[in-house]
C-alpha positions in Angstrom: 107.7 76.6 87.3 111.6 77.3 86.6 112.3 79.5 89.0 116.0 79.5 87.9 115.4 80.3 84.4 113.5 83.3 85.9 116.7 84.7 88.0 119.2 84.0 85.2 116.2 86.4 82.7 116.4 88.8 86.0 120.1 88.3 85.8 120.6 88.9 81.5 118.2 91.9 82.1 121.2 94.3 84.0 123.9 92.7 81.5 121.8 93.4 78.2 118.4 95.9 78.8 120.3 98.1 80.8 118.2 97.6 84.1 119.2 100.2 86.8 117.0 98.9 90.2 114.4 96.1 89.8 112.5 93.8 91.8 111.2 90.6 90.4 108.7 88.3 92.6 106.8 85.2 92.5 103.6 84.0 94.6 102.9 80.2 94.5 99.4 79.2 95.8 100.0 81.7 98.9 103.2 81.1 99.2 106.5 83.4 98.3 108.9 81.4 96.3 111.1 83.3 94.7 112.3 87.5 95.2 114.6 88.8 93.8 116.2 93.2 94.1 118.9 93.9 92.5 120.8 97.3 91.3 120.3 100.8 92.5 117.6 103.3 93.1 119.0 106.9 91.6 121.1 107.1 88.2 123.8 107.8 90.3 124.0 104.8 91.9 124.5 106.0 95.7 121.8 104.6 96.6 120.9 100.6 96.8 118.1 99.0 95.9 116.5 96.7 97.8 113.6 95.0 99.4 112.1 97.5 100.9 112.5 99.9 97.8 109.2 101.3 96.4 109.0 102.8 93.1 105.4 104.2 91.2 104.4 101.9 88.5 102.3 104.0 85.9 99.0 101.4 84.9 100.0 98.7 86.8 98.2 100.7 89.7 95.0 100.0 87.1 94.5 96.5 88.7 94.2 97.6 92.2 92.2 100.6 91.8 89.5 98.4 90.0 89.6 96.1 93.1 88.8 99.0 95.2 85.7 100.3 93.5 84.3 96.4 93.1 84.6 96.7 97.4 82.9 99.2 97.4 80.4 98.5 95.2 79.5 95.0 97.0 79.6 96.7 100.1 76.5 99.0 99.0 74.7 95.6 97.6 75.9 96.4 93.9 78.2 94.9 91.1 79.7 95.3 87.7 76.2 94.4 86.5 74.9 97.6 88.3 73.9 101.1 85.8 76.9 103.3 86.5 73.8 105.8 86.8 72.7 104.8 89.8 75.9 105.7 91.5 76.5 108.8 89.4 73.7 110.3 87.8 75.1 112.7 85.5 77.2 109.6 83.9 77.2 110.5 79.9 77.0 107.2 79.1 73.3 106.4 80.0 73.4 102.8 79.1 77.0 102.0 80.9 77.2 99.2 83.4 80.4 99.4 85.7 81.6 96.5 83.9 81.9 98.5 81.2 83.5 101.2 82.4 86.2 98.9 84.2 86.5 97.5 80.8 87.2 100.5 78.5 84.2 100.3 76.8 82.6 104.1 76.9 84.3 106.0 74.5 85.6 108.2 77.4 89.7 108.0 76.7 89.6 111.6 75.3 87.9 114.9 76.5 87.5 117.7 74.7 87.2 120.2 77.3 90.5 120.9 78.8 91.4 119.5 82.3 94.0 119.0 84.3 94.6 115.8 86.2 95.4 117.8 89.8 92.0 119.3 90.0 89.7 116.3 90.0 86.4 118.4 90.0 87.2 119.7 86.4 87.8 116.0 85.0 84.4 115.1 86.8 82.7 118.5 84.5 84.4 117.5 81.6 83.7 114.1 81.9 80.4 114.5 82.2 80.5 117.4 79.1 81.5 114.8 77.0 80.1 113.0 74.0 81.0 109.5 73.9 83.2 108.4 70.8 81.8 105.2 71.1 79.3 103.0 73.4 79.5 100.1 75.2 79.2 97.2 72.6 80.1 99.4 69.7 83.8 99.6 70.6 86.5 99.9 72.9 89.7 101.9 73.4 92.0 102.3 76.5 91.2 105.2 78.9 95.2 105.6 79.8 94.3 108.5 81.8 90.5 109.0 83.2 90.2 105.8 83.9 91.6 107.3 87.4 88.7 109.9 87.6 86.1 107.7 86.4 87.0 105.4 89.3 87.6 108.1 91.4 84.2 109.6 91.2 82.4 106.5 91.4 84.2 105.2 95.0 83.5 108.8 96.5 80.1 108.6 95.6 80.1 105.7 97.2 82.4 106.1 100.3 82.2 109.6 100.4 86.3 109.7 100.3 89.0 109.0 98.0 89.9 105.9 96.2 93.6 106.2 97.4 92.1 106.5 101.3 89.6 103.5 100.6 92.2 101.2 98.9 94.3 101.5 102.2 92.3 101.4 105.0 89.7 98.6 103.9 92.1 96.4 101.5 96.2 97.0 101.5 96.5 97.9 105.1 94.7 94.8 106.4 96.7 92.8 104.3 99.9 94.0 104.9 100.4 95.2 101.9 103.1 98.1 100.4 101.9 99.2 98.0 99.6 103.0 98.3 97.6 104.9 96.0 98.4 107.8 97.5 102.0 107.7 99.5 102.4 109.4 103.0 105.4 111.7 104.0 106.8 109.0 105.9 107.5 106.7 102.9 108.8 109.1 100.8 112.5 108.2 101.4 112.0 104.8 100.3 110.7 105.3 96.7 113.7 104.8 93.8 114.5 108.0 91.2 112.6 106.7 87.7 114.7 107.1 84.9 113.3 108.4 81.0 114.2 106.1 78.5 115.1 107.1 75.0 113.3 106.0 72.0 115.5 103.4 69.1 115.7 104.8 65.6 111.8 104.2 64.3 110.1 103.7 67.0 108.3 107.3 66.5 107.5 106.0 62.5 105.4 103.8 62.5 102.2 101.8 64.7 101.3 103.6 68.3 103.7 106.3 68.5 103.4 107.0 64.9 99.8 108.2 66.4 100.7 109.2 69.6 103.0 112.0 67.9 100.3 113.1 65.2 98.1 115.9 66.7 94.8 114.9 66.6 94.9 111.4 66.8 92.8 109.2 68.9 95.5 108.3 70.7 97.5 111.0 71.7 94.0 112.9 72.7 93.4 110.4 74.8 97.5 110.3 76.4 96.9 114.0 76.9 94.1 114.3 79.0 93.4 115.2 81.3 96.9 117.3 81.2 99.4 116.9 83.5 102.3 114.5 85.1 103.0 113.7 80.9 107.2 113.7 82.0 108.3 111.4 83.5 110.8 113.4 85.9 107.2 114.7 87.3 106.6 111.6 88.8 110.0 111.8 90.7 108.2 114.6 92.9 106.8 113.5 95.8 103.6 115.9 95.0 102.8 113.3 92.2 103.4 109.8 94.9 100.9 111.7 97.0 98.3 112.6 95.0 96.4 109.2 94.5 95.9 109.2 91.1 94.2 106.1 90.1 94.9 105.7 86.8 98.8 105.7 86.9 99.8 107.0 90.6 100.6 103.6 92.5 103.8 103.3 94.4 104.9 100.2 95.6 106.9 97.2 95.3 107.1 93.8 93.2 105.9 91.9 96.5 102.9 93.5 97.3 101.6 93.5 93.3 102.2 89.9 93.3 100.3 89.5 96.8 98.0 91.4 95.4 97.2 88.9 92.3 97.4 86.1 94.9 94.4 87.7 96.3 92.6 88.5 93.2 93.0 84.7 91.7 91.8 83.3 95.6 94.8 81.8 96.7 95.1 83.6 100.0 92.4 85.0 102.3 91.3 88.8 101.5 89.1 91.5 101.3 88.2 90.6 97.5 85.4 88.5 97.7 85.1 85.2 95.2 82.5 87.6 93.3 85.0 90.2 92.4 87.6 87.7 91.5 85.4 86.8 89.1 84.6 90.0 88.3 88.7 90.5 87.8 89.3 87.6 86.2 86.1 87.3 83.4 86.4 89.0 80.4 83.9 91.3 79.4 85.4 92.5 75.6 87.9 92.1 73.0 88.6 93.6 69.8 90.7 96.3 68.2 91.6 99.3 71.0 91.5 102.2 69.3 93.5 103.9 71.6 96.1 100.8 71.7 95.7 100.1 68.0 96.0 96.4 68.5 93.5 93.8 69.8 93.2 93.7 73.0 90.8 92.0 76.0 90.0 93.7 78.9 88.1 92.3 82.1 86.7 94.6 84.6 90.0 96.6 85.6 92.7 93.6 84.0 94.2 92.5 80.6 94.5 89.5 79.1 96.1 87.9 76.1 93.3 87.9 73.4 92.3 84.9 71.1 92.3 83.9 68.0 88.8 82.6 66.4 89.7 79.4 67.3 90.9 80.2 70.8 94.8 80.4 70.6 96.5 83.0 72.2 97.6 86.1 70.1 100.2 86.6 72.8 101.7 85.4 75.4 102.2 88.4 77.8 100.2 86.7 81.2 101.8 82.8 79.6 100.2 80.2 78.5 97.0 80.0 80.4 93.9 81.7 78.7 92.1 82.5 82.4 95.6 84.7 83.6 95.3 88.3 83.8 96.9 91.1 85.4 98.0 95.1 83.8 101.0 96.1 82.6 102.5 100.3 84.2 104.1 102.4 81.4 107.8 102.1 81.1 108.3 98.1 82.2 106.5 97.6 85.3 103.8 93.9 84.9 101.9 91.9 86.9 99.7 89.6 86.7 97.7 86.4 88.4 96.9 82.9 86.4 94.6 80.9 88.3 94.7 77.7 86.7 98.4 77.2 88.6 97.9 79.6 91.7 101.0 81.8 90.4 101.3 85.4 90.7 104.1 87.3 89.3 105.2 90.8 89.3 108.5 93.0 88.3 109.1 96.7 88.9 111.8 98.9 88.2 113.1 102.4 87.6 115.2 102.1 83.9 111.8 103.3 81.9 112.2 102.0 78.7 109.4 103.2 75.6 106.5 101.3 76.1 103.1 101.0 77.1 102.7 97.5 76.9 105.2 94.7 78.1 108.8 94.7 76.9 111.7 91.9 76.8 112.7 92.3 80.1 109.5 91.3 82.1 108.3 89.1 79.0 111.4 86.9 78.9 110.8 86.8 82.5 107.5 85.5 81.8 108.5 83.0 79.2 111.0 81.9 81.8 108.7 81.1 84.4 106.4 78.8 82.3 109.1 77.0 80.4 108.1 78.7 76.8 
């Protein structure tokens, strides 16, 4: 663990990525050992950033909004193993388990009746309209965006209220946590202004965004709906930090997502029982995304680094330990938990840069931390 090496990456990443405001923080086997804020909350720099500064943090919200519907799942005597039928009977996907629907794997990512993302009842219609473009152990593809209603739907079929209001009464509240999936008035003054960042000569040519740009395309059906919140100065309204959007509405800090991973790899006590840890930390599929169009491994809710055929690493985005897993937010944010050493690290920020998956600034970070 070289700490220092991570605050000199923190450091390089203001001097040479052009980081505006960003947290960085570290969880040792329950224990805080390193946080760092450095930098400033609004492009015009009048306002500091600091520790208390919350910012929203796209997909990174993914992770804890999986945790919520595995609590309440247990707490009706279900699993991941369980039909997602017998929760929501109009599910399209008759032979769906919740594990795989927290692991991308029912051909969901894309509906072809329109919807927007503020009126949840639609997505829920459409949703169930839809015809699968693939089934569980056929293939697999990242639902970027109704991953949030899918979840949704299930945890107020369960609870018989939101996934936001279940998340922070029965899980972040207790522990302290600062981190909401669905922010009240009274925190609004806290959150940072998120910054659009501007795509390098290419970028749009080729792989992903190649895609994303080509109407049509797997992958920008799937980017675009349901529609709504697609700029990112939408999510600088507090409408959008209210709202509780599963999928990609979670505002908080780096502290509480790497609390959070302490939690979900048992180093401290918490509402996530050692079943859905497990559940968190298995994974349940890996092959080509054909939303992603790369290989990818998903567990219920997580990533992690897929493997090669003889079980190296393709990637070293959670280091160098197979078992670590965590979800990366649109734009830079990434967390993650490893539990063969009890660390937990997360970095947030408000410099969006063009990426889905982790860049150089939280990577190097990464690398840093491990010694790579």
């Amino acid at each position: 663990m070289a700490l220092a090496a991570v605050e000199h990456a923190f450091e390089r990443n203001f001097a040479e990525h052009h980081d505006l405001g960003a947290s960085v923080c570290v969880y040792w086997r329950g224990e805080e050992v390193l946080h760092l804020a450095h930098g400033f909350a609004d492009r015009e720099k009048s306002r500091a950033w600091g520790e208390n500064t919350l910012v929203p943090v796209y997909s990174a919200t993914k992770a804890p909004s999986a945790a919520t519907l595995l609590v309440a799942l247990e707490r009706r005597g279900l699993n991941e193993t369980t039909p997602v039928r017998e929760v929501w009977s109009h599910f399209p996907v008759a032979e769906a388990t919740f594990a795989h629907l927290l692991s991308h794997q029912c051909g969901l990512a894309a509906l072809d009746q329109p919807s927007s993302i503020w009126e949840h009842g639609n997505v829920v219609k459409a949703i169930e309209a839809q015809i699968p473009a693939w089934r569980p152990g056929t293939g697999l593809g990242y639902h970027p965006r109704t991953f949030g209603a899918l979840l949704d739907e299930c945890v107020r079929r369960l609870t018989s209220e939101s996934l936001g209001n279940y998340w922070q009464r029965e899980i972040a509240q207790p522990m302290g946590w600062e981190f909401w999936i669905g922010l009240p008035e009274r925190e609004w003054s806290r959150v940072a202004t998120l910054v659009p960042g501007r795509a390098e000569k290419g970028d749009v040519d080729q792989g992903f965004y190649k895609e994303f740009m080509t109407a049509g395309t797997m992958t920008r059906r799937a980017f675009l709906s349901p529609s709504g919140l697609h700029a990112v100065q939408e999510m600088n309204d507090s409408r959008a930090w209210s709202a509780g959007f599963p999928a990609m509405g979670g505002v908080g800090n780096a502290r509480s997502l790497a609390q959070f991973y302490q939690a979900a790899i048992g180093a401290i006590e918490s509402p996530l029982s050692s079943a859905i840890q497990q559940a968190l930390q298995r994974k349940q599929t890996q092959g080509f995304d054909a939303v992603l169009l790369q290989e990818m491994a998903f567990t219920c809710g997580c990533q992690q680094d897929p493997l090669t055929a003889e079980g190296e690493k393709m990637r070293h985005l959670y280091g160098p330990n197979q078992d670590a897993f965590g979800h990366p937010g649109a734009g830079g944010s990434h967390a993650f938990g490893d539990p063969a050493t009890g660390l937990s690290f997360a970095y947030v920020m408000n410099q969006m840069a063009l990426s889905v998956m982790p860049g150089p600034r939280s990577t190097a970070m990464v690398d840093a931390l491990y010694g790579l």
